[in-house]
Structure formats: structure tokens, C-alpha cells
N, C-alpha and C positions, 0 to 999 in steps of 0.2 A: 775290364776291372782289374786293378794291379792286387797280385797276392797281399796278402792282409794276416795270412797264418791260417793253422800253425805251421809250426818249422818246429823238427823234433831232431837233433842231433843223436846221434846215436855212434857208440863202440864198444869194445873190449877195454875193459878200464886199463887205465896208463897205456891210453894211446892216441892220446891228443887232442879229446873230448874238451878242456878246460882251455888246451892252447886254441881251437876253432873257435870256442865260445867269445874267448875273450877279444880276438880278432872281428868277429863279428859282428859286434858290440860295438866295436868302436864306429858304424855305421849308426849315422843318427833316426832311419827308418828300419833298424831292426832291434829289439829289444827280447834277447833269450834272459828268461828268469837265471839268477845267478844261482841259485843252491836247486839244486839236484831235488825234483819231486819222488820219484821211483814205487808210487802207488796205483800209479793210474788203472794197469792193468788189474792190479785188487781189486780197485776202488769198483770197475766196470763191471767184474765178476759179482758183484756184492752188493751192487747199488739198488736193487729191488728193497731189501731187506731194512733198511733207512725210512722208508713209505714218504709219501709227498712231501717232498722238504721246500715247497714254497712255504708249510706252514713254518710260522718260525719256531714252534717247542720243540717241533721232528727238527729242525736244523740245529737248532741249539746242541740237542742229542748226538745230532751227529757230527758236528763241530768234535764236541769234548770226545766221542770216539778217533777223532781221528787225530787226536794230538799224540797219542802213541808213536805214530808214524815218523822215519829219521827226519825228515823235511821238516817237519814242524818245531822236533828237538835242535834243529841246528837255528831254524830262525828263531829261536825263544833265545838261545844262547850268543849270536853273533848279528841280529837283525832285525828283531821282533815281527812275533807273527800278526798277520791280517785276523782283525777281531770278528768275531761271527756276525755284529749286525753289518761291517762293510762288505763282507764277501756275501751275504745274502742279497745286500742291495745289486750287488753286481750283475748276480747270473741276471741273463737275457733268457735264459730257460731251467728248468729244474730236472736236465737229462743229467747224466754221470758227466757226458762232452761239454754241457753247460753251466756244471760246476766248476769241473775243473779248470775250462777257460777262465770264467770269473776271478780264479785265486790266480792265476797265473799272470794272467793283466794285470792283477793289482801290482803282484810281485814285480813283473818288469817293468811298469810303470807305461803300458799300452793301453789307453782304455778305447772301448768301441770308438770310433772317429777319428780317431789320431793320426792314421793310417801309419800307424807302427807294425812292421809284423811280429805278432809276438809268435814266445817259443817256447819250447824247454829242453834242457841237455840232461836225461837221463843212461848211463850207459846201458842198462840191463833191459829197457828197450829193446835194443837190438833183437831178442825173442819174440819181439811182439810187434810186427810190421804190421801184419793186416789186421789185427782188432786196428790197428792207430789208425789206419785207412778205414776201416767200418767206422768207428766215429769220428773222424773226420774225412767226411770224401775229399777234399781241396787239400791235405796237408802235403806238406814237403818231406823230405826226410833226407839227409846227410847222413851217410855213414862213413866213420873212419877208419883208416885198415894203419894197423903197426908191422913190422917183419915180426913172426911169432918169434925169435930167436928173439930180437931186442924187449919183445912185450916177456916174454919170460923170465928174461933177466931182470928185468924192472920190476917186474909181481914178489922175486924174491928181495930185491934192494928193497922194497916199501915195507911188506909185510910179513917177508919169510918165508914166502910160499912156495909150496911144491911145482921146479918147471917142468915136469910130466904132468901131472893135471892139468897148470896154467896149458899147456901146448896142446893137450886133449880138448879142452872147455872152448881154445882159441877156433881151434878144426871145426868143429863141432857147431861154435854160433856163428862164425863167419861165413860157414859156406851155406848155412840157413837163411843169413840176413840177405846174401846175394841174389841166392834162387826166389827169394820172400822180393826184394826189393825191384827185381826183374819185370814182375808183376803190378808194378805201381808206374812202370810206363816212365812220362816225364816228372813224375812226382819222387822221386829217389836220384840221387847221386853219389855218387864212392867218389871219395879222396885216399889220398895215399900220405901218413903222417911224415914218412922223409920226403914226399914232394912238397908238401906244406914247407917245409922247413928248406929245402933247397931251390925251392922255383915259389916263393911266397905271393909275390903281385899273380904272375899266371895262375896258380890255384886259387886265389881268391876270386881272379877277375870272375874265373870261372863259377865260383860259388853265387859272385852276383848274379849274373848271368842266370843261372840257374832259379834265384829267385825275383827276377826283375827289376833289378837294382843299381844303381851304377856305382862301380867303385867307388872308394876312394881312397886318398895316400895315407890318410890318416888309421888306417888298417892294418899298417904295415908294421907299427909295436903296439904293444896295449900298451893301457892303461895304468893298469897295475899287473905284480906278476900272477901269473895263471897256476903257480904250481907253490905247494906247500912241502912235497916230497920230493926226493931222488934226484937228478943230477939237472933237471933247470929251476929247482926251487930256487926263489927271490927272483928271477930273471925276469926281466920288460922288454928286453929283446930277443928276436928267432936265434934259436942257436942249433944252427944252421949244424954245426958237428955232433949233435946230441943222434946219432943212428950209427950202427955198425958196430954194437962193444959188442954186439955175440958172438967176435971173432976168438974175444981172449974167455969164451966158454972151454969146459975140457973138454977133450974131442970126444970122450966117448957119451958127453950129456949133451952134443951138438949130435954126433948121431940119433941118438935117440929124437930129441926135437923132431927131425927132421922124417925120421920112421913115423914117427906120428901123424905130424901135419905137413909132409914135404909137399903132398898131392894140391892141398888147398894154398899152400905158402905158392907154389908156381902157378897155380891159377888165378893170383892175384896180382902176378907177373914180376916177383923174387927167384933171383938166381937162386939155386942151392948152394951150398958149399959141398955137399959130397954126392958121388953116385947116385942116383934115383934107388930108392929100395922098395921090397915090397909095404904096404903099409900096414901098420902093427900097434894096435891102439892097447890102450891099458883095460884090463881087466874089470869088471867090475867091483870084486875084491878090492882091487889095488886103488880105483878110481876112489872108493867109498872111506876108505883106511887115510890116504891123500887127503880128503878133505878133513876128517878131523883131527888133523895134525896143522891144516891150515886156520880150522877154528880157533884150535890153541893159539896157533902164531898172531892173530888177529886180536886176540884179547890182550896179548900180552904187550904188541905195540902201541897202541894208550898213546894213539899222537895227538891227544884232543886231551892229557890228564887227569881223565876220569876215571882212574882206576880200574884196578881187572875189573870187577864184577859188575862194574856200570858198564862199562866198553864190552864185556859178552855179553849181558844184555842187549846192548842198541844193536850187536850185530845179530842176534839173535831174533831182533825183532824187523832189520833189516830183510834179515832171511827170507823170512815168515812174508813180507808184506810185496819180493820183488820174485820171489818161487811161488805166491798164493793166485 
């Protein structure tokens, strides 16, 4: 029986989660939902608490609970959301795995039969490989690795963000995701965002591959562009020179980088730039101070025009719904 889903893409954000998606896509037997769900693991945690939502008052209920959530805010505002009596018709079952399938087929436009594989690109996944494997024994899972040097630099381009924590956070999920992903056998594969972008047909063939698929050329630029931030926003084609700026980092916040996560950056098979050192992570102090400097920074870039106080909120409740 050919794979059917899911397929869960997964990274470190601004690291090419949006560029794989949209390549991927452009395959007429895969269909990943286009906006980011980033509940699922909530939703799994908490899904007792809802009680049998075949009935439809308990869904109803828990419909309007769940419009809080950024997924929902973003399809109300750029997509519209699936209305509760079609997502109840959907589920095939009334588990947490048989909801969320249901929305997520409607969303990509996979429905049972189709033999679409459906999916979804959440990056904060990355944490959470084996719940994804517990409720889906069959799923897939992609994950994509950036140089922490060029993902740090880009966390600050986008949102201002601290690159000692960005390069703490980077250490820390990636080499989680690997040792997690190790354990799902043939159901996990790592790509590497500058091979994406300099060997594109090969790592895709390969992604076919991976999910029994046969390429195709048409894979080779999306659609539309994949990025609204940073330096390949508006872009339909690979651009192929988008890796390497962590060169023009100052040397003493490329050492640090590298004191942090040099150990995991070479295990993913990144040269260094400097000496191997001993590794020297941030403090918790310092980790904890970092972050709410990066709240601020977050509310304050409003790339959606919503204002500070609306924009700390959604991230606020972001937080809440991908750390819950």
C-alpha cells in the first residue's frame, strides 16, 4: 500500500521549513497544509478534557475553544477557517489523531481516497517526534537542519533576536530531533537547507524517494514565493547563494556561536570556522533574561500590522499553545 500520510515536516524556524513545503507541493500526490497548525501536541495533551466530541454540542464547544489558537487566526484572516459542522463530518474517528487529520485534509485539500499524502509543516514539532509516532505509527517525518551561524543570523534579520539563545535553542532541538528521529527507523529523514538549495533535483529526488513518490521537474521552483521575511522574500526561484553570510559575523559573536553549538554544528557535518573549543552554553540566568528581550523584539515587529498589543498577544498565546 503506497504511503498515504502523514508527512510532518519539521525545523528550527528560518531554516527552510516554507522553502521544502513549497517544493513539495508542487508534487500533485502530496498536499502539506499551507499554514502552520503548531497545536497538535496541546491539543494531544488535553484532548480527554473535550469529552466525546462525536457528539456535536461537545464539538461545537470545542471548535470555539480552539479558535484562540495562531492556525486558526491566521486562516480567519488570509484563508478562512474550516467550519465546525465540515470538520466534524470529516473525522473518520473522534481520537485527538482523528481530529486533527480531518482539519488538516480539509486544509490541504486531501480527502480519504484521493491518495493524496496529506501533511503539515509545523516547525516547533521538532520537540515532539515520538508523541507524532505514537499517534501516527505510519507517519513520515522530514527534518531540516540550517548552519546555526546562518540560522542565527536570520532569527536576528527577521525579529531581533538574541544569537546566543537563537544558537543555544538551535543545539539543544536539533540534536534532540536527531537522537528522537534515529528511532523512527525508515520513517525520519534529515535534509540539509544549503543542500536543498545547491543540489535541489538530488535532495528532492531523494525526499521522493523517501516517501514513494516519483519526482518531478515541476518541483524545481514553486509556485509562489515561499518566504515573506529576510533575504529570499518574494523569490519563486532556489537561490542557490542564500547560505554562507555568517562569514561577515564579528569574530567574537562567531566564536561564541560556535562555543555553544560547534559540537552539534559538526555532527551535522558543518566545517567550523574556528578551533574546536571546549563547549560553554549559556547560563540559565542568561538563557531566561535572552528570552525576554526576544518577547519584546517580537511584539515590536508587527509584520502582520497588528499592533504591539495584538502581536504580544498572538505571540503570547503561540507560546502557551507550542511549550503547552
Amino acid at each position: 500500500m503506497s504511503f498515504a500520510g502523514p508527512l510532518f515536516i519539521v525545523g528550527m524556524p528560518r531554516s527552510g521549513t516554507k522553502l521544502l513545503l513549497g517544493l513539495l507541493n508542487r508534487h500533485p500526490r502530496i498536499a502539506v497544509a499551507t499554514f502552520e497548525t503548531e497545536f497538535l501536541p496541546w491539543l494531544a495533551r488535553r484532548f480527554e478534557r473535550f469529552g466525546n466530541l462525536r457528539d456535536r454540542r461537545r464539538f461545537d464547544a470545542f471548535y470555539a475553544a480552539m479558535q484562540r489558537h495562531s492556525y486558526f487566526q491566521y486562516r480567519r484572516e488570509r484563508g478562512g477557517v474550516v467550519d465546525a459542522a465540515s470538520w466534524h463530518a470529516a473525522c473518520a474517528e473522534y481520537t485527538a489523531a482523528g481530529v486533527f487529520e480531518a482539519l488538516v485534509r480539509l486544509d490541504a485539500e486531501a480527502p480519504r481516497g484521493s491518495g493524496r499524502i496529506w501533511g503539515d509543516k509545523s516547525p516547533s514539532y521538532i520537540d515532539d517526534l515520538p508523541l507524532l509516532k505514537q499517534l501516527y505509527p505510519a507517519a513520515k517525518v522530514l527534518h531540516i537542519v540550517r548552519d546555526v551561524r546562518d540560522y542565527c543570523l536570520s532569527t536576528r534579520k527577521a525579529w531581533g533576536k538574541d544569537m546566543l539563545r537563537a544558537a543555544q535553542r538551535w543545539a539543544d532541538d536539533v540534536r534532540k530531533a536527531r537522537a528522537d528521529g534515529a528511532t523512527l527507523g525508515a520513517g525520519y529523514l534529515e535534509l540539509r537547507y544549503e543542500d536543498l538549495l545547491e543540489r535541489t533535483e538530488a535532495e528532492l529526488r531523494r525526499a521522493c524517494a523517501f516517501l514513494g513518490v516519483d519526482f518531478r521537474p515541476e518541483m524545481l521552483t514553486l509556485a509562489r514565493p515561499a518566504e515573506n521575511l529576510g533575504d529570499a522574500r518574494g523569490a519563486t526561484d532556489i537561490l542557490a547563494g542564500n547560505s554562507g553570510k555568517w562569514r561577515a559575523l564579528e569574530p567574537r559573536t562567531l566564536a561564541r556561536i560556535e562555543e555553544i553549538a560547534g559540537p552539534v554544528l559538526a555532527e551535522c557535518g558543518y566545517a567550523l570556522a574556528l578551533p574546536p573549543r571546549p563547549q560553554r552554553r549559556l547560563s540559565a540566568a542568561e538563557m531566561r533574561l535572552a528570552q525576554l528581550k526576544d518577547a519584546w523584539h517580537l511584539a515590536r515587529a508587527d509584520h502582520n500590522g497588528w499592533g504591539f498589543w495584538r502581536t504580544a498577544l498572538f505571540h503570547l498565546r503561540y507560546f502557551a499553545a507550542t511549550r503547552g
